[in-house]
PyMOL Python script that loads the backbone (N, CA, C, O; Angstrom):
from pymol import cmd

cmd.read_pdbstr("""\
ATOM      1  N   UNK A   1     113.841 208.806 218.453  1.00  0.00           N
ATOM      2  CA  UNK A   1     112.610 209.364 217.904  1.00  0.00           C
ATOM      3  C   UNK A   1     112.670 209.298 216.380  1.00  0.00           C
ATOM      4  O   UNK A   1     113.597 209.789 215.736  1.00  0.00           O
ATOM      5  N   UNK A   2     111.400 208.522 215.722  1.00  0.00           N
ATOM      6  CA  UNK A   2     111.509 208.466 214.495  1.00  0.00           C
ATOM      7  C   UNK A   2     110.940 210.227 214.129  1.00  0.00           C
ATOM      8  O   UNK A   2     110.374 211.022 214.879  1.00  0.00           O
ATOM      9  N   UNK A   3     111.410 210.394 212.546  1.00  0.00           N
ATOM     10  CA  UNK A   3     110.682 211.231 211.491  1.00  0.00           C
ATOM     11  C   UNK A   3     109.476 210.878 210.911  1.00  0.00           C
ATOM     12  O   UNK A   3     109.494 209.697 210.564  1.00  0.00           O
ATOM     13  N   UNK A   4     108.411 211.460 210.667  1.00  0.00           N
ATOM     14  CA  UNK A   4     107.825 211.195 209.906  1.00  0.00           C
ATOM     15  C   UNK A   4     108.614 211.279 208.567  1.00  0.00           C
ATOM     16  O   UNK A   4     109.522 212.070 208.311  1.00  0.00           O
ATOM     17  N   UNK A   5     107.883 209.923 207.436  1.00  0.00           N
ATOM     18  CA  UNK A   5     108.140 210.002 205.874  1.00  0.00           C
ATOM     19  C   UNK A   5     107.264 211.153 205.800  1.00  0.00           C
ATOM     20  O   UNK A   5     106.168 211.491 206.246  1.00  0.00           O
ATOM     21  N   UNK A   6     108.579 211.824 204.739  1.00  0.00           N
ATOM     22  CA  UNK A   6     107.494 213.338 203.750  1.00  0.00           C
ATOM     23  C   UNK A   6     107.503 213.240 202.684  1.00  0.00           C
ATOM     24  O   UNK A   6     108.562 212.731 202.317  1.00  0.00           O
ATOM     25  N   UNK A   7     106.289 213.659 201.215  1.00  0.00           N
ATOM     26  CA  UNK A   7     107.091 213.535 200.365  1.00  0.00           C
ATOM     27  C   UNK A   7     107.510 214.961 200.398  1.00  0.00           C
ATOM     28  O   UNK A   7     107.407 215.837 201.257  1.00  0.00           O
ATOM     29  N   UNK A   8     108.267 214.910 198.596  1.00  0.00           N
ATOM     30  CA  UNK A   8     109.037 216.171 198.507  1.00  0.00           C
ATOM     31  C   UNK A   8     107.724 217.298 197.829  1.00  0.00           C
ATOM     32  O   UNK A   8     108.147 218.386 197.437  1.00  0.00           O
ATOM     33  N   UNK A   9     106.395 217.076 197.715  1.00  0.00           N
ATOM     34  CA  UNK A   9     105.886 217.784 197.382  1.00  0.00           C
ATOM     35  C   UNK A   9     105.380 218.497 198.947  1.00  0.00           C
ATOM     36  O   UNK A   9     105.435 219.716 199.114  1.00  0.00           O
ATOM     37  N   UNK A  10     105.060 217.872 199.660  1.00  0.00           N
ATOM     38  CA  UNK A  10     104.947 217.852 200.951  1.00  0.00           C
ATOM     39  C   UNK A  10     106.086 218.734 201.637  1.00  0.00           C
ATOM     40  O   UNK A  10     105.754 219.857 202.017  1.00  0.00           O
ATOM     41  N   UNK A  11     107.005 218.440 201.769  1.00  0.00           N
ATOM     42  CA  UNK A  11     108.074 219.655 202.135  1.00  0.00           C
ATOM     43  C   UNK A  11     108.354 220.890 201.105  1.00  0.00           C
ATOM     44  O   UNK A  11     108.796 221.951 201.546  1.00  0.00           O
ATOM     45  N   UNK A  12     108.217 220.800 200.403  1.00  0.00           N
ATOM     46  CA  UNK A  12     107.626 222.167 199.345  1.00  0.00           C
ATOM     47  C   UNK A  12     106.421 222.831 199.937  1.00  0.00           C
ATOM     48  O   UNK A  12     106.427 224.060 199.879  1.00  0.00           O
ATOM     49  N   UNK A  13     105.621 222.380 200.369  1.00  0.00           N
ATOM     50  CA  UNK A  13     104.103 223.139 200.842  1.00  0.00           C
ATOM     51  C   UNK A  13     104.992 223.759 202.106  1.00  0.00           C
ATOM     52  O   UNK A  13     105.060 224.985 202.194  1.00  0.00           O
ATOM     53  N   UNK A  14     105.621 222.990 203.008  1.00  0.00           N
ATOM     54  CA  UNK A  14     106.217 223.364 204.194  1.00  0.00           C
ATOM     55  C   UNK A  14     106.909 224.447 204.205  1.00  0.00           C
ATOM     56  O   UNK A  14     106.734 225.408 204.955  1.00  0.00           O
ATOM     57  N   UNK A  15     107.649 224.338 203.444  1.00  0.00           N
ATOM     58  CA  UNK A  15     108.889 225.419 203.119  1.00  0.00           C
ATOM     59  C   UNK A  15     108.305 226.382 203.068  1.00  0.00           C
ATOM     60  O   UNK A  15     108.349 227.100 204.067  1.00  0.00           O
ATOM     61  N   UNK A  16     107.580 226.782 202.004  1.00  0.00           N
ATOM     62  CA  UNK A  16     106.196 227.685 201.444  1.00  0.00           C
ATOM     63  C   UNK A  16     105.948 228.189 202.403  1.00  0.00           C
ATOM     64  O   UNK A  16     106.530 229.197 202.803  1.00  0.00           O
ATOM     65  N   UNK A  17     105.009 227.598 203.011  1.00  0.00           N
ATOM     66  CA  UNK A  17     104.109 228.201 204.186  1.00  0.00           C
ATOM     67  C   UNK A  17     104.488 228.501 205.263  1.00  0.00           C
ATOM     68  O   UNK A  17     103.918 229.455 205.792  1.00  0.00           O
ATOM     69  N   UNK A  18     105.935 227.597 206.239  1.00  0.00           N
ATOM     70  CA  UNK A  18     106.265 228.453 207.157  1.00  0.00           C
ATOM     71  C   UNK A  18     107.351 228.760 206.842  1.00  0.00           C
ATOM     72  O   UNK A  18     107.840 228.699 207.970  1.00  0.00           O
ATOM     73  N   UNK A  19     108.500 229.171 205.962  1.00  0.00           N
ATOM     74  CA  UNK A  19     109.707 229.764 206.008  1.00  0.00           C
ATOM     75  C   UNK A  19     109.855 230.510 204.873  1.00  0.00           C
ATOM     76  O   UNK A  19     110.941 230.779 204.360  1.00  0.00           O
ATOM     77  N   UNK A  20     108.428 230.961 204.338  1.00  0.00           N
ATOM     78  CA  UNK A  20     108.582 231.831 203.470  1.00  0.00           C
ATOM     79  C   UNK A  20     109.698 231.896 201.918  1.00  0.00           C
ATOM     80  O   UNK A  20     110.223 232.871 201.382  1.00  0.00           O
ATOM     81  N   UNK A  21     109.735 230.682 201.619  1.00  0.00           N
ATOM     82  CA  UNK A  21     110.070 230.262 200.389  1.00  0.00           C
ATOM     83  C   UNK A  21     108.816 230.894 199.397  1.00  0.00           C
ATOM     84  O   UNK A  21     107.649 231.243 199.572  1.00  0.00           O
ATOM     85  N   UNK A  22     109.559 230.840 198.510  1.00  0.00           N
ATOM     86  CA  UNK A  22     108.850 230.784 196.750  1.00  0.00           C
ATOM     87  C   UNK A  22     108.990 229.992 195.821  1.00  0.00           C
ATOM     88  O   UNK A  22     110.190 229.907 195.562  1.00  0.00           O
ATOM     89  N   UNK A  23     108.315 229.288 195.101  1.00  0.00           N
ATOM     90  CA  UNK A  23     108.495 228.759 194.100  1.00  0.00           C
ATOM     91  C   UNK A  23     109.047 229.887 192.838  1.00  0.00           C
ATOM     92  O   UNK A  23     108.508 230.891 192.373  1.00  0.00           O
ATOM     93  N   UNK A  24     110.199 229.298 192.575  1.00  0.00           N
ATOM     94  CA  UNK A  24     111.115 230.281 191.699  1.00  0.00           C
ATOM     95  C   UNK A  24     110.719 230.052 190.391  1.00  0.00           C
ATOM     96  O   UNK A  24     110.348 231.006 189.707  1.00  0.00           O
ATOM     97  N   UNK A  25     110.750 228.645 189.829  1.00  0.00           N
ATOM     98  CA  UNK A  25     110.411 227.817 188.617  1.00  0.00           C
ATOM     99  C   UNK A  25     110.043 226.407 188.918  1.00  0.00           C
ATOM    100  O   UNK A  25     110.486 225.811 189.899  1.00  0.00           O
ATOM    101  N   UNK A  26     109.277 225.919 188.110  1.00  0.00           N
ATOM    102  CA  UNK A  26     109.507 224.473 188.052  1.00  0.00           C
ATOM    103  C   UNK A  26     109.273 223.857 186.812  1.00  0.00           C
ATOM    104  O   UNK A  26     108.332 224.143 186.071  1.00  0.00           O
ATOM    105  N   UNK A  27     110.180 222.964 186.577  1.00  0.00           N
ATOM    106  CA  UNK A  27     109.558 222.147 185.126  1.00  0.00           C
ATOM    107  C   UNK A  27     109.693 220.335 185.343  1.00  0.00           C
ATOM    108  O   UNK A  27     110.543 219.527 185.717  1.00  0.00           O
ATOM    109  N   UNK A  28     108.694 220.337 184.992  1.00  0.00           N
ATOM    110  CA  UNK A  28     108.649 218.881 185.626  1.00  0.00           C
ATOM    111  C   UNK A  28     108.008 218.681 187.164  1.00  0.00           C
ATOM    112  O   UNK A  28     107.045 219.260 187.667  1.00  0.00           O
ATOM    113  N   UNK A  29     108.980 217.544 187.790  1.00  0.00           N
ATOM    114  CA  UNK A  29     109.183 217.352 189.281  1.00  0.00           C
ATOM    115  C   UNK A  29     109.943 217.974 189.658  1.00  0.00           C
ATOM    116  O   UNK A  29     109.946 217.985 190.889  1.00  0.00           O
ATOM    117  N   UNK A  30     110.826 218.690 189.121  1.00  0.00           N
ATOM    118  CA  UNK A  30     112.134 219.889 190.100  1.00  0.00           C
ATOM    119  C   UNK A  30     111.645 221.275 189.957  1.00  0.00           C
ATOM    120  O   UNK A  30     111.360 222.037 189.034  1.00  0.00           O
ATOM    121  N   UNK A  31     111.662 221.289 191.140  1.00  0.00           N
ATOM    122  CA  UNK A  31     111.348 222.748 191.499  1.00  0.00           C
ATOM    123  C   UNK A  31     112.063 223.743 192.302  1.00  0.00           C
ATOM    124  O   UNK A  31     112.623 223.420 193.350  1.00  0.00           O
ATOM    125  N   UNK A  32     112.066 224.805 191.902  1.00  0.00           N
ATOM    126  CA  UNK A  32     113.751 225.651 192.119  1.00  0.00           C
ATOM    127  C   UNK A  32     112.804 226.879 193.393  1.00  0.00           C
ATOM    128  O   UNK A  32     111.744 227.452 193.143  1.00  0.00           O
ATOM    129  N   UNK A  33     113.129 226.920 193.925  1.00  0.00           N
ATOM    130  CA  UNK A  33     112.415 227.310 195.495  1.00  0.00           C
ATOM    131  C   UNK A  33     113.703 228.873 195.433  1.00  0.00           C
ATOM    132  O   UNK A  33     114.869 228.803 195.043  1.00  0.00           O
ATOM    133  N   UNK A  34     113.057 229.997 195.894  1.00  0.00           N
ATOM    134  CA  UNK A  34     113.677 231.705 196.334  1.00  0.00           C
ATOM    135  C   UNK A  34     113.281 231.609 197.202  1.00  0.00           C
ATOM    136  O   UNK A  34     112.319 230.917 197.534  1.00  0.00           O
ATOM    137  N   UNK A  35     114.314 232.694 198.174  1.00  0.00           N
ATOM    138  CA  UNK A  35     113.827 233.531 199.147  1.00  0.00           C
ATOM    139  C   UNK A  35     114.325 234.704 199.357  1.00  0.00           C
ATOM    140  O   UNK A  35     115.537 234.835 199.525  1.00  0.00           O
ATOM    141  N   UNK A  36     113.140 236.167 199.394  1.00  0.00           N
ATOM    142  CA  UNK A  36     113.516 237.332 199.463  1.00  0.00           C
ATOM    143  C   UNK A  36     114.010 237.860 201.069  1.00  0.00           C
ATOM    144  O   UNK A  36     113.474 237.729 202.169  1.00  0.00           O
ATOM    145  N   UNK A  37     115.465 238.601 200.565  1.00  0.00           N
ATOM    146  CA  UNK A  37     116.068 239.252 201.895  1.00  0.00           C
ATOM    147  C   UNK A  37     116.378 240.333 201.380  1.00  0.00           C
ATOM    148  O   UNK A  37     117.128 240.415 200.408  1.00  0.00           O
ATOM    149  N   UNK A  38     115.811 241.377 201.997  1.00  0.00           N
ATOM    150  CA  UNK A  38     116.055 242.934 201.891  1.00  0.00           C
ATOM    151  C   UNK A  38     116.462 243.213 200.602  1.00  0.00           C
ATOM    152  O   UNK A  38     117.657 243.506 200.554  1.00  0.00           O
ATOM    153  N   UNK A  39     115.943 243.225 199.642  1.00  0.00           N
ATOM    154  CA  UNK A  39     115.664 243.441 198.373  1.00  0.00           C
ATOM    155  C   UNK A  39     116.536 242.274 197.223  1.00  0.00           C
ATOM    156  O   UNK A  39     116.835 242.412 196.037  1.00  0.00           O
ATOM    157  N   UNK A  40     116.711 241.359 197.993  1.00  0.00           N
ATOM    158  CA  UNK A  40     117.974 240.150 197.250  1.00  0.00           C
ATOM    159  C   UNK A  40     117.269 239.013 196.909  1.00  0.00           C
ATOM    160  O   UNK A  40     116.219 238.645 197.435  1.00  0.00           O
ATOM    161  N   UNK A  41     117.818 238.512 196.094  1.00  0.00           N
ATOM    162  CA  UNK A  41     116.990 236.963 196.292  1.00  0.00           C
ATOM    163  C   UNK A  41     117.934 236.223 197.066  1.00  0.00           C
ATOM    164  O   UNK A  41     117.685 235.065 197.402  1.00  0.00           O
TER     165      UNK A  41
END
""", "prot")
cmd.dss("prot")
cmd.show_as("cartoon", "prot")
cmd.util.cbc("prot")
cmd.orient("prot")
């Protein structure tokens, strides 16, 4: 079974939306992705 090609802005939306990531910072094209656990990053 193939994968679909993603881009990486594309798995950023993903992340985001179902696993509850954050965009932490970004400058440029790199972007530094959080995630909150019981008061932690």
């Amino acid at each position: 079974m193939k994968l679909p090609r993603l881009s990486g802005q594309e798995i950023v939306k993903i992340l985001v939306k179902e696993f509850g990531f954050e965009i932490s910072r970004q400058r440029g094209s790199h972007v530094v992705l959080g995630k909150w656990r019981k008061g932690k990053r």
